[in-house]
LOVOSE-970711 format. One record per residue (C-alpha): residue number from 1; residue in three letters; x, y, z. Coordinates in steps of 0.05 Angstrom, whole numbers, plus 5000, padded with zeros to 4 digits. Each point is the difference from the previous one (the first is absolute). Example, Ala and Ser with C-alpha at 12.3 -4.5 7.8 and 13.67 -1.06 7.14 Angstrom:
LOVOSE-970711
<pt><num>1</num><residu>ALA</residu><px>5246</px><py>4910</py><pz>5156</pz></pt>
<pt><num>2</num><residu>SER</residu><px>5027</px><py>5069</py><pz>4987</pz></pt>
//
This chain:
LOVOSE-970711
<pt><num>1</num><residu>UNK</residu><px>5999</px><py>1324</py><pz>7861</pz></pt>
<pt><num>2</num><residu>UNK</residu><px>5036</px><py>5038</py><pz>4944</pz></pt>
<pt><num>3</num><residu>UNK</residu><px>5037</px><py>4936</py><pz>4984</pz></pt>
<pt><num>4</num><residu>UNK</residu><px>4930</px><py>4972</py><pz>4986</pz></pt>
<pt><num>5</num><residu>UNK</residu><px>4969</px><py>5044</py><pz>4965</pz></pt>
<pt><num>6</num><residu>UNK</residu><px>5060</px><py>5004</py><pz>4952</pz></pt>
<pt><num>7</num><residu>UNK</residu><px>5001</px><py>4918</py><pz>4984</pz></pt>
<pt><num>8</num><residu>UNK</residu><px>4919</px><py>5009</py><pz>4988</pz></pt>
<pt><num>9</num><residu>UNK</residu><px>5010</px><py>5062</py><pz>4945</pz></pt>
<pt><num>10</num><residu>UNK</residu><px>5001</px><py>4959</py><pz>4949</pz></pt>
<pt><num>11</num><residu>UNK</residu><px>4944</px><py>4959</py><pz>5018</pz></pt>
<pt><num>12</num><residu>UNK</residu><px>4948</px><py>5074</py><pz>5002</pz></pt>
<pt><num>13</num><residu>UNK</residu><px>4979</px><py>5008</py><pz>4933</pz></pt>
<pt><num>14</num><residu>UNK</residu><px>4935</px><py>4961</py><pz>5004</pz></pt>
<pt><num>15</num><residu>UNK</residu><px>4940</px><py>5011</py><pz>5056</pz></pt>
<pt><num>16</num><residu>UNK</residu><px>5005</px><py>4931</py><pz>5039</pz></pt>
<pt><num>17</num><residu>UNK</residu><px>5076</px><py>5011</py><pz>5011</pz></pt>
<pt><num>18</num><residu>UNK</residu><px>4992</px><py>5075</py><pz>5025</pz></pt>
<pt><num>19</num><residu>UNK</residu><px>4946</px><py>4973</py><pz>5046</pz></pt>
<pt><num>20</num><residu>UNK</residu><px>5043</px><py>4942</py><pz>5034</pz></pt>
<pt><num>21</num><residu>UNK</residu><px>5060</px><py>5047</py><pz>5007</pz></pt>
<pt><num>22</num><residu>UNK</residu><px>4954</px><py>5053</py><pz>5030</pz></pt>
<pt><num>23</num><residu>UNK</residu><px>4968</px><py>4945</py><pz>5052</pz></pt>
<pt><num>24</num><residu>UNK</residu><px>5070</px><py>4963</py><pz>5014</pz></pt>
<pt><num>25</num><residu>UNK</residu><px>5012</px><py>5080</py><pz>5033</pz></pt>
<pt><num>26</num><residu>UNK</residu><px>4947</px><py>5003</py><pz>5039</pz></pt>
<pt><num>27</num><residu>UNK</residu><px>4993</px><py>5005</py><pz>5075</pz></pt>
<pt><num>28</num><residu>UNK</residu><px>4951</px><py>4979</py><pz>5054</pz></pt>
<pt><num>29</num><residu>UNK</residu><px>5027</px><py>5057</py><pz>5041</pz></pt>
<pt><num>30</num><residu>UNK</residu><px>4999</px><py>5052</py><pz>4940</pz></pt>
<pt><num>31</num><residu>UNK</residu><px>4931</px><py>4978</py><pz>4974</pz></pt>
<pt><num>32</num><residu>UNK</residu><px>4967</px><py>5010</py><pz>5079</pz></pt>
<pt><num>33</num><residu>UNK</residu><px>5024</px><py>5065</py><pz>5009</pz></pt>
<pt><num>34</num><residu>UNK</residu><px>4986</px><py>5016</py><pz>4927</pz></pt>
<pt><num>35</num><residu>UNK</residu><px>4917</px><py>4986</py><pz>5040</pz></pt>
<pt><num>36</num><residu>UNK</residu><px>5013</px><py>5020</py><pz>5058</pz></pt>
<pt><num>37</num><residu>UNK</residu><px>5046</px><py>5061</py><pz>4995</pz></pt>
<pt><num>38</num><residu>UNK</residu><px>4981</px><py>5033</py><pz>4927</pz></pt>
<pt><num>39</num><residu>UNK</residu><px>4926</px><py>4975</py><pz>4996</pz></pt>
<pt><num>40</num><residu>UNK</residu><px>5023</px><py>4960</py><pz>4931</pz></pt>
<pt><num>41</num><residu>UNK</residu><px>4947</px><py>4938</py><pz>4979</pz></pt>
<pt><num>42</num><residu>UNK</residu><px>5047</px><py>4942</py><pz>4999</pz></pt>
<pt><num>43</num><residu>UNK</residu><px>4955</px><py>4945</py><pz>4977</pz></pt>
<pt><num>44</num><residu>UNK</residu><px>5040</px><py>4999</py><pz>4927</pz></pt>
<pt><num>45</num><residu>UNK</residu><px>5068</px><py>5029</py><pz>5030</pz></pt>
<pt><num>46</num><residu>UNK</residu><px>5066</px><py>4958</py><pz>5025</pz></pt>
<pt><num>47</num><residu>UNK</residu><px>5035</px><py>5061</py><pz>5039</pz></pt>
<pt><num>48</num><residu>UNK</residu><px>5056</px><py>5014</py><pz>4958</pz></pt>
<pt><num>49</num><residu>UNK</residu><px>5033</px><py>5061</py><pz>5023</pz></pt>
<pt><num>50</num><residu>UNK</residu><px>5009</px><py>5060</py><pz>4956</pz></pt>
<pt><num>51</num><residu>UNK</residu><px>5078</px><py>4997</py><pz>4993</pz></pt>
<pt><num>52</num><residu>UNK</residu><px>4985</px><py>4928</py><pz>4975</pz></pt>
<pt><num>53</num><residu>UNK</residu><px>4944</px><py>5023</py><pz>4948</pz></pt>
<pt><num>54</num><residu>UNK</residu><px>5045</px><py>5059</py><pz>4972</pz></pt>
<pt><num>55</num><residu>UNK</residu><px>5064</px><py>4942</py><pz>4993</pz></pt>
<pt><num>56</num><residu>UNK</residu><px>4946</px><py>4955</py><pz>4961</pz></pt>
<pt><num>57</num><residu>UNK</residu><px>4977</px><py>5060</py><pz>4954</pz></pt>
<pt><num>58</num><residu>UNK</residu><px>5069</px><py>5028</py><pz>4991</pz></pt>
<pt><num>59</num><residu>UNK</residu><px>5028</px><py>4925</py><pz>4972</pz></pt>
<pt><num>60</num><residu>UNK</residu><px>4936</px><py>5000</py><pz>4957</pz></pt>
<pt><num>61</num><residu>UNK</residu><px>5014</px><py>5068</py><pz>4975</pz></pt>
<pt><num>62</num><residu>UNK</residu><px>4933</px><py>5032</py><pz>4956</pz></pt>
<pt><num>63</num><residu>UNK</residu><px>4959</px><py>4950</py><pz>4960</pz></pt>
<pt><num>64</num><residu>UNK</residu><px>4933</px><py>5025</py><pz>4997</pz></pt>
<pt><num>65</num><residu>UNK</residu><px>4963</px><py>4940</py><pz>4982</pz></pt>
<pt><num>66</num><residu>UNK</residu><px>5022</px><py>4959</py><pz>5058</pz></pt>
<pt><num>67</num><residu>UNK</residu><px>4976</px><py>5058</py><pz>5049</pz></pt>
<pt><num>68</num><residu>UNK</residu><px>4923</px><py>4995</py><pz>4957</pz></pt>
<pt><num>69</num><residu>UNK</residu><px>5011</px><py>4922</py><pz>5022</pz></pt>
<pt><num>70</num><residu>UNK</residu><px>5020</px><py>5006</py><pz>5074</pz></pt>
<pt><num>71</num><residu>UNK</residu><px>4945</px><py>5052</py><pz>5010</pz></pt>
<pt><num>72</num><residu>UNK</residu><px>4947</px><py>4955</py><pz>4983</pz></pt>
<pt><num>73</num><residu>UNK</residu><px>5026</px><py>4943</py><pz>5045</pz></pt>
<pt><num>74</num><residu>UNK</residu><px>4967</px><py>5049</py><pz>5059</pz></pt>
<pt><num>75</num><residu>UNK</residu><px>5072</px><py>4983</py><pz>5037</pz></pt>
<pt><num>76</num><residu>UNK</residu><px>5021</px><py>5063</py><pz>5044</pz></pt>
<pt><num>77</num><residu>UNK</residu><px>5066</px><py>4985</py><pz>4991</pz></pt>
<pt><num>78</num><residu>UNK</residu><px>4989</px><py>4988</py><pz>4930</pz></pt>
<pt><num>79</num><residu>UNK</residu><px>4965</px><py>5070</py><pz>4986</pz></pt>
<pt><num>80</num><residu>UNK</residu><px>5048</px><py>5036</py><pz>5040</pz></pt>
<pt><num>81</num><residu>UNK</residu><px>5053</px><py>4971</py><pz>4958</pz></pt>
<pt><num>82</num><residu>UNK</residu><px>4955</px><py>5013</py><pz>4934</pz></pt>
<pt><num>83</num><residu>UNK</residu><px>5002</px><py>5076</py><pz>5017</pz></pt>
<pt><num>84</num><residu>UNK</residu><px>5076</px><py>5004</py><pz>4998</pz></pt>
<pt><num>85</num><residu>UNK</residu><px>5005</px><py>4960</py><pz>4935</pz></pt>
<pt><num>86</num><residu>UNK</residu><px>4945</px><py>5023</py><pz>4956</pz></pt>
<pt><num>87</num><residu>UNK</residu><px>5027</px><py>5052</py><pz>4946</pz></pt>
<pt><num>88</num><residu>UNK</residu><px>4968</px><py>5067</py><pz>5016</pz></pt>
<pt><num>89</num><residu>UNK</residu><px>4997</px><py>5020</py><pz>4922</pz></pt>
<pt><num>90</num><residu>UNK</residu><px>4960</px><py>4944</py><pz>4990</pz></pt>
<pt><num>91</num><residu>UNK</residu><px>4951</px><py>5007</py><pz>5056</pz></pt>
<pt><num>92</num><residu>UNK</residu><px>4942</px><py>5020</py><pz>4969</pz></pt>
<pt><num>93</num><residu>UNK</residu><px>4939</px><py>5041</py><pz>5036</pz></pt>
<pt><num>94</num><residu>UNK</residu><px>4952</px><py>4939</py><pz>5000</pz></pt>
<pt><num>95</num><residu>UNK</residu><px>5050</px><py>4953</py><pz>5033</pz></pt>
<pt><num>96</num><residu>UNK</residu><px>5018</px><py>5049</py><pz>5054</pz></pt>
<pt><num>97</num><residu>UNK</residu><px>4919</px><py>5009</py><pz>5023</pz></pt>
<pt><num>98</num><residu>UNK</residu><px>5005</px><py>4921</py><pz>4993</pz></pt>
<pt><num>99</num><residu>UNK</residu><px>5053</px><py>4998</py><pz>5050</pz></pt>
<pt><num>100</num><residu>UNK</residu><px>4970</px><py>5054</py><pz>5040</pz></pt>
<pt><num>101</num><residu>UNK</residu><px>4933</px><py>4963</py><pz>5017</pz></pt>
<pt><num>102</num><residu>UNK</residu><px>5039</px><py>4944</py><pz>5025</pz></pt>
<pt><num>103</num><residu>UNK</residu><px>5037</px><py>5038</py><pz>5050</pz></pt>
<pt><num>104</num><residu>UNK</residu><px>4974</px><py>4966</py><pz>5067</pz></pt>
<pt><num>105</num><residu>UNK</residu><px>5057</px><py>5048</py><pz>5050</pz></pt>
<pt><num>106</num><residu>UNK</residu><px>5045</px><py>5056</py><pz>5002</pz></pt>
<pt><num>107</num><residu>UNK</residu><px>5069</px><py>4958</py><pz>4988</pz></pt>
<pt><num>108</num><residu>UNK</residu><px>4981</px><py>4984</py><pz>4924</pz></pt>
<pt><num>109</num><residu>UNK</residu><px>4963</px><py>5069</py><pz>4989</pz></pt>
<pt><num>110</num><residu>UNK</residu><px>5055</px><py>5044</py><pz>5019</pz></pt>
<pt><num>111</num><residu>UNK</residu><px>5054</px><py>4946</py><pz>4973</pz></pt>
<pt><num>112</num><residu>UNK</residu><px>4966</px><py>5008</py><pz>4918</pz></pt>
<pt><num>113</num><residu>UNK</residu><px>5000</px><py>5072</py><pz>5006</pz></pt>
<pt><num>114</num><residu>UNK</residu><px>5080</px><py>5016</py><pz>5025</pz></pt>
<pt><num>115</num><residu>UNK</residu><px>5026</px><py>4938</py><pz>4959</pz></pt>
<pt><num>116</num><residu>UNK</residu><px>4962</px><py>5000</py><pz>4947</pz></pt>
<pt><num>117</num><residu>UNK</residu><px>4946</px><py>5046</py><pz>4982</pz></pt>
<pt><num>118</num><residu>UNK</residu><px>5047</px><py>5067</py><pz>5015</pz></pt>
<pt><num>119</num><residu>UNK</residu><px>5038</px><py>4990</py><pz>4938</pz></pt>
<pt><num>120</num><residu>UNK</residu><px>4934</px><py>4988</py><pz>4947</pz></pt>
<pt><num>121</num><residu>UNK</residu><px>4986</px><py>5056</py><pz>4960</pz></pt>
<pt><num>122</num><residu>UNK</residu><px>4933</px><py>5003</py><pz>5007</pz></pt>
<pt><num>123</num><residu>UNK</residu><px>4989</px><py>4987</py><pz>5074</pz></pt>
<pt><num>124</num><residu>UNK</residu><px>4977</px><py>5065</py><pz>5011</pz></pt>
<pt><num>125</num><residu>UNK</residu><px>4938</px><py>4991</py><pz>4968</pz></pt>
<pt><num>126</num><residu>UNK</residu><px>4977</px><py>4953</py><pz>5053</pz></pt>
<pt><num>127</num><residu>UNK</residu><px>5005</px><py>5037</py><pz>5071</pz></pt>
<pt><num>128</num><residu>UNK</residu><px>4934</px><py>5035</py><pz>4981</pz></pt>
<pt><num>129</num><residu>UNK</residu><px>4963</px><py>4941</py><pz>4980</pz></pt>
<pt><num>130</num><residu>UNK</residu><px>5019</px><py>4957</py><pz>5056</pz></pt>
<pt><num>131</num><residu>UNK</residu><px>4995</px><py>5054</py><pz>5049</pz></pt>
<pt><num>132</num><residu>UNK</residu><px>4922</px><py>4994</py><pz>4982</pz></pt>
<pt><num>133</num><residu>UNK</residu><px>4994</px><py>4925</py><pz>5026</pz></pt>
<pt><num>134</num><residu>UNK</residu><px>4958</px><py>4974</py><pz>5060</pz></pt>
<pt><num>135</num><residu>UNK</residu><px>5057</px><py>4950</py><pz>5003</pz></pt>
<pt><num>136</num><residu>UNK</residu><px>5050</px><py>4997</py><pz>5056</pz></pt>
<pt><num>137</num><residu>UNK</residu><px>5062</px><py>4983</py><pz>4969</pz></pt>
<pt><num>138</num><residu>UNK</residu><px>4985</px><py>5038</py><pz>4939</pz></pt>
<pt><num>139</num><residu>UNK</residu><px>4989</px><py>5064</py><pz>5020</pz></pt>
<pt><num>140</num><residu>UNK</residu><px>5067</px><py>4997</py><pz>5040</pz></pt>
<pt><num>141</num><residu>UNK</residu><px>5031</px><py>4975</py><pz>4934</pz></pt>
<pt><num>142</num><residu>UNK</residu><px>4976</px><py>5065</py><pz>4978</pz></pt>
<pt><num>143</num><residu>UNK</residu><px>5040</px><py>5041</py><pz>5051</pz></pt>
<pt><num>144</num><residu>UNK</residu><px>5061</px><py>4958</py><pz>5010</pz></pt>
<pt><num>145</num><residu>UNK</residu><px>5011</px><py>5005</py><pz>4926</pz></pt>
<pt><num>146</num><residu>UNK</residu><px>4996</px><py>5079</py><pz>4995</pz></pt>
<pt><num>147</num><residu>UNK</residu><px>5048</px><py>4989</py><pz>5064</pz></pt>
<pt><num>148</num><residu>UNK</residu><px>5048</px><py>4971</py><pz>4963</pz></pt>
<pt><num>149</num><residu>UNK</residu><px>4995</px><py>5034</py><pz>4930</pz></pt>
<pt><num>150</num><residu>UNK</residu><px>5001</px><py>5066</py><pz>5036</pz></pt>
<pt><num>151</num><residu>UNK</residu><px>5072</px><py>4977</py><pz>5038</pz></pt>
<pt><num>152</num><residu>UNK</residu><px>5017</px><py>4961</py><pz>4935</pz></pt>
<pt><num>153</num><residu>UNK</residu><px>4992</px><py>5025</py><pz>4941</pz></pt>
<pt><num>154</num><residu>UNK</residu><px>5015</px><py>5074</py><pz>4968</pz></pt>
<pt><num>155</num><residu>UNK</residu><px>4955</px><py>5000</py><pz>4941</pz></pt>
<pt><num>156</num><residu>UNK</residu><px>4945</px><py>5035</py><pz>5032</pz></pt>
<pt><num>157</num><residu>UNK</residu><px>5000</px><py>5081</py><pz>5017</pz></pt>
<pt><num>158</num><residu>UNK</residu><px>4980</px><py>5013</py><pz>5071</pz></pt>
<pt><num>159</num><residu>UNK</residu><px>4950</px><py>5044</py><pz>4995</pz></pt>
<pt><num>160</num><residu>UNK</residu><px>4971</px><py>4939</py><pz>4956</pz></pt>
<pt><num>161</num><residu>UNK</residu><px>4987</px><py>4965</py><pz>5063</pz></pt>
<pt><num>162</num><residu>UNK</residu><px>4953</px><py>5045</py><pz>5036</pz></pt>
<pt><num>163</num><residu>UNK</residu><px>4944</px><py>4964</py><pz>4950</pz></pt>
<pt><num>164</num><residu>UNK</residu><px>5010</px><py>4936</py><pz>5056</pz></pt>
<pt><num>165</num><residu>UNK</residu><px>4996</px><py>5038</py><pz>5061</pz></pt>
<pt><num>166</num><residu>UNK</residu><px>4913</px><py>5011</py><pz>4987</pz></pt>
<pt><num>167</num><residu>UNK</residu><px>5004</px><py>4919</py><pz>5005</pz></pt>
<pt><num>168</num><residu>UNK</residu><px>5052</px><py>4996</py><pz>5054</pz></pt>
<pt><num>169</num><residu>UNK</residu><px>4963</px><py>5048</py><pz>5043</pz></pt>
<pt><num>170</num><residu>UNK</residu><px>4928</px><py>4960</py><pz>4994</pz></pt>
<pt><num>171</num><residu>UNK</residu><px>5034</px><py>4939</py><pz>5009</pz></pt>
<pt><num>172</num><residu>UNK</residu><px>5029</px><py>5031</py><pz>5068</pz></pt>
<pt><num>173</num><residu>UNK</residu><px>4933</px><py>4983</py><pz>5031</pz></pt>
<pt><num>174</num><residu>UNK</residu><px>5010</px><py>4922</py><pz>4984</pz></pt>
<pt><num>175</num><residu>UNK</residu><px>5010</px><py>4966</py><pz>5066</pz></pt>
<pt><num>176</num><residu>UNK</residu><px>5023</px><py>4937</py><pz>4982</pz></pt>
<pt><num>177</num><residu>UNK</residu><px>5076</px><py>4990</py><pz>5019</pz></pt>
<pt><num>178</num><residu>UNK</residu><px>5039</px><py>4982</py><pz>4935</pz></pt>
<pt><num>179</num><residu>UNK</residu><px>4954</px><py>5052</py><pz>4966</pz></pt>
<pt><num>180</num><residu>UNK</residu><px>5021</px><py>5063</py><pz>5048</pz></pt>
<pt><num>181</num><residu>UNK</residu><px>5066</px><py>4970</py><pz>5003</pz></pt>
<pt><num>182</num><residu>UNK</residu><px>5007</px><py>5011</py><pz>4923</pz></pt>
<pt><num>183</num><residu>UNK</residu><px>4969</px><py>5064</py><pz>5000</pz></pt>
<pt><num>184</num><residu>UNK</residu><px>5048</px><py>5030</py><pz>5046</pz></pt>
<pt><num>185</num><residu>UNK</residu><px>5059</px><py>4954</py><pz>4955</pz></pt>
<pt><num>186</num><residu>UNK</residu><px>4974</px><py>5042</py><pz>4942</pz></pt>
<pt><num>187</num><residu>UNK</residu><px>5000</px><py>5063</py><pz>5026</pz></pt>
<pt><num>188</num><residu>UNK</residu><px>5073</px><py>5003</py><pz>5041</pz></pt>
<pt><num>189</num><residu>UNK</residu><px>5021</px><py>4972</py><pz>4919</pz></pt>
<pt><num>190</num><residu>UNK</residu><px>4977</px><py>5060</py><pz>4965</pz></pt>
<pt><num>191</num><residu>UNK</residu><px>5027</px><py>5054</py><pz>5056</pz></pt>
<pt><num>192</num><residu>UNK</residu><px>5066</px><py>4974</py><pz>4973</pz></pt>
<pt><num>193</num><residu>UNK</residu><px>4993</px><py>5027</py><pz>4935</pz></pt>
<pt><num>194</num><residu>UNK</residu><px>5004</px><py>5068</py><pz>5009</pz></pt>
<pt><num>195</num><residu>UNK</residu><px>5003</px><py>5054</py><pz>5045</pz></pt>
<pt><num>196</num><residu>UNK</residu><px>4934</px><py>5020</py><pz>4969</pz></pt>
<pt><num>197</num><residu>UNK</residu><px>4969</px><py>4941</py><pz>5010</pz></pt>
<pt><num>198</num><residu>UNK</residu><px>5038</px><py>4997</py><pz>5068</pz></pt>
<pt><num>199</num><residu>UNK</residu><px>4970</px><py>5055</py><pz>5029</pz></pt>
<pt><num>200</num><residu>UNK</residu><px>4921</px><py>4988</py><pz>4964</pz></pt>
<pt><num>201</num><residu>UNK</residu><px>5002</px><py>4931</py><pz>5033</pz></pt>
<pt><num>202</num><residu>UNK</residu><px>5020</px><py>5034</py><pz>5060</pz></pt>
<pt><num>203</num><residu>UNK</residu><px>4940</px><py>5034</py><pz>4998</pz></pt>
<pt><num>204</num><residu>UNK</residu><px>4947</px><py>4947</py><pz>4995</pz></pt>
<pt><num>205</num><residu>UNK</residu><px>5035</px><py>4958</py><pz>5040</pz></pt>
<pt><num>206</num><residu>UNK</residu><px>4993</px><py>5055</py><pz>5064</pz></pt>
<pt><num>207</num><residu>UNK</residu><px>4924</px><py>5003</py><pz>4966</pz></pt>
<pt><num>208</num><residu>UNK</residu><px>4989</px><py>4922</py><pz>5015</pz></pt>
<pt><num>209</num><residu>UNK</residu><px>5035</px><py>5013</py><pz>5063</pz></pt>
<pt><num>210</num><residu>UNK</residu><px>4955</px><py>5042</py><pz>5035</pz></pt>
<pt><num>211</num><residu>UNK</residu><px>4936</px><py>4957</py><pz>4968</pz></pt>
<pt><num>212</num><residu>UNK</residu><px>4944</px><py>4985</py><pz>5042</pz></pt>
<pt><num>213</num><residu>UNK</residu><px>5012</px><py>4929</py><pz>4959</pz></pt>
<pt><num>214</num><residu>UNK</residu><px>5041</px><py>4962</py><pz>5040</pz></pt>
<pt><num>215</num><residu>UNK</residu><px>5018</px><py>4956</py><pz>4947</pz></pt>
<pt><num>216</num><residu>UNK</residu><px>5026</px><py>5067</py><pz>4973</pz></pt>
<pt><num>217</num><residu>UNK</residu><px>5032</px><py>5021</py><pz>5055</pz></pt>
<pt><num>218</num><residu>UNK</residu><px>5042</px><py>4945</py><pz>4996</pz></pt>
<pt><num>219</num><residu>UNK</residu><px>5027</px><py>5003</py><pz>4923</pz></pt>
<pt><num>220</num><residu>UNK</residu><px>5010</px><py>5072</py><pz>5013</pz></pt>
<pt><num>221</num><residu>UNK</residu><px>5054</px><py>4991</py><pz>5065</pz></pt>
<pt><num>222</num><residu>UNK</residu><px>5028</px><py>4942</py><pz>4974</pz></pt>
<pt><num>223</num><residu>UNK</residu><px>5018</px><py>5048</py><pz>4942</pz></pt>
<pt><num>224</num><residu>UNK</residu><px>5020</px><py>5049</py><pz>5032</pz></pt>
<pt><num>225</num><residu>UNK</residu><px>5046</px><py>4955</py><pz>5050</pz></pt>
<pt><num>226</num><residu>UNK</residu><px>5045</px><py>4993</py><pz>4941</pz></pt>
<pt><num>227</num><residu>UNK</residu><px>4994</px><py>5064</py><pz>4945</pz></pt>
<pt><num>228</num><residu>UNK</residu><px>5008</px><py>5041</py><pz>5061</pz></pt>
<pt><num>229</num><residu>UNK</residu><px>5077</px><py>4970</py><pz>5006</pz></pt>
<pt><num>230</num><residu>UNK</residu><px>5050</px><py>5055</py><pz>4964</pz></pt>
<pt><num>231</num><residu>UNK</residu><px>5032</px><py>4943</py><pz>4960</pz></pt>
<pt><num>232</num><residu>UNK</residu><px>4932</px><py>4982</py><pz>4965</pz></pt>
<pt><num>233</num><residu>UNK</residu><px>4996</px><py>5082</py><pz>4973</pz></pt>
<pt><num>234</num><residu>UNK</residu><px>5068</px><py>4993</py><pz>4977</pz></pt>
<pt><num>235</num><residu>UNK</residu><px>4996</px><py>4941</py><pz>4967</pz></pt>
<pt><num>236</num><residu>UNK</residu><px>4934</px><py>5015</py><pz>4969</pz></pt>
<pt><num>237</num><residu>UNK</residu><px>5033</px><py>5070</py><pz>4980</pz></pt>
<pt><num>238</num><residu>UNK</residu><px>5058</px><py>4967</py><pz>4957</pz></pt>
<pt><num>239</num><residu>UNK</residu><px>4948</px><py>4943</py><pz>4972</pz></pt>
<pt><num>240</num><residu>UNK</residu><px>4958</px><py>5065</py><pz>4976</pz></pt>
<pt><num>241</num><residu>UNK</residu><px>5060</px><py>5021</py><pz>4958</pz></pt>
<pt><num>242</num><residu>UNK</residu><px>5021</px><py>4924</py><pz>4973</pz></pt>
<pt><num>243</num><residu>UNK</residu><px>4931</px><py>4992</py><pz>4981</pz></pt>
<pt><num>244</num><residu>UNK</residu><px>4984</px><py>5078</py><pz>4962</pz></pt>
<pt><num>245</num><residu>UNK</residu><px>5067</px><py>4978</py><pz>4963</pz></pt>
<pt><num>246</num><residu>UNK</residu><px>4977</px><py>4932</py><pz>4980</pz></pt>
<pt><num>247</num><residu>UNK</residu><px>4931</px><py>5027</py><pz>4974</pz></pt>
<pt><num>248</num><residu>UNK</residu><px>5024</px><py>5061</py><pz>4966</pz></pt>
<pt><num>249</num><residu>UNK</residu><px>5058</px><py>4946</py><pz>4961</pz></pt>
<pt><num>250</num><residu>UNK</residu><px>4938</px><py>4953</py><pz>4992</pz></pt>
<pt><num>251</num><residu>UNK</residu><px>4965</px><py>5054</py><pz>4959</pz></pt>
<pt><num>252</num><residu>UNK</residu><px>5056</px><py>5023</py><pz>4960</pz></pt>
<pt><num>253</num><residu>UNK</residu><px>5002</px><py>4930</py><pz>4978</pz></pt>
<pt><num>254</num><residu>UNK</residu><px>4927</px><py>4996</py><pz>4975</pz></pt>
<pt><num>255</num><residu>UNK</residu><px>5001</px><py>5061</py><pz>4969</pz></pt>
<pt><num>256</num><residu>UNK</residu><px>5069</px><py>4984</py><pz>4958</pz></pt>
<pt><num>257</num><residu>UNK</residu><px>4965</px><py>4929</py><pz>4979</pz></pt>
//
């Protein structure tokens, strides 16, 4: 498989070639249980596995104009490939709602935001917006981002979180799977901050527990099943300190410029 990917790097600068190397990878066996198994629409995928996808996007390397272009071809190999090419400094907040509407399951959604959208500066900005959506696969893009800025990134102050947790907490009622699922992503991600944030998101997470909402309920044990572990506190205790450090040096810097 490696051998093959390597003879076809060459080949992967333009859309048609990326799409026959993505479909000569494919797998009845892969693309069934990616159905059966992970509740992924297959009608525009070949069942490439993810190993294979990375190998394709690592001999690629970043070219942001080719990920536009295999986006657009509505592939899900393609698009999953787009989101670990694209250049997050040139993503730009209209092309990431773009891609966002398009989102059709979890596997791409989560995929954008901890390859791609975690490292653009202004990703921030759009966990409140999408959080507002009606949308399925939206509103978890809302949540599985601030997942994985809060365990990624170290440009935001902790205590600058707590403005998310009003939305995470009325989104807590949502009863649709991938939507509770990314609520309770998004809210183990920011208890591993800080032991501040820690210990507040221990708090509303025993709150949802004991909810007469059962959809609730369930965000606020599966929470607690793993904050509750002594590694989590630890970890989110030293993350507190990386991150105070990192904003306080951030500062310094603006205020020297």
């Amino acid at each position: 498989m490696a051998k093959r990917a390597a003879i076809r790097v060459t080949e992967a600068q333009d859309v048609k070639s990326v799409l026959t190397w993505l479909e000569s990878l494919g797998s009845k066996r892969v693309r069934e249980d990616m159905s059966k198994r992970f509740g992924i629409h297959t009608d525009k995928a070949w069942g490439v596995r993810m190993a294979d996808m990375q190998k394709v996007s690592k001999s690629i390397g970043t070219d942001h104009r080719l990920a536009q272009q295999l986006w657009k071809t509505g592939w899900y190999e393609a698009r999953m490939v787009a989101t670990m090419i694209a250049d997050p400094q040139q993503v730009t907040p209209k092309e990431m709602d773009a891609w966002c509407k398009d989102f059709d399951n979890w596997a791409i959604c989560d995929t954008a935001c901890f390859k791609l959208w975690d490292q653009v500066s202004h990703a921030w900005d759009k966990v409140a917006v999408w959080a507002k959506s009606e949308q399925e696969f939206v509103k978890r893009a809302a949540f599985a981002l601030l997942a994985c800025l809060s365990l990624h990134r170290n440009d935001a102050d902790p205590k600058a979180l707590k403005k998310f947790l009003p939305l995470v907490k009325k989104a807590a009622r949502d009863e649709r799977n991938f939507v509770k699922k990314g609520v309770s992503w998004a809210l183990r991600g920011v208890a591993n901050t800080s032991a501040e944030m820690h210990a507040t998101i221990m708090d509303l997470a025993e709150e949802l527990a004991t909810s007469a909402n059962a959809t609730e309920r369930w965000v606020g044990k599966d929470v607690l099943r793993d904050i509750k572990r002594p590694m989590i506190a630890k970890r989110a205790e030293k993350r507190g300190v990386r991150r105070s450090t990192a904003v306080a040096r951030s500062k310094t810097k603006t205020k020297r410029g």
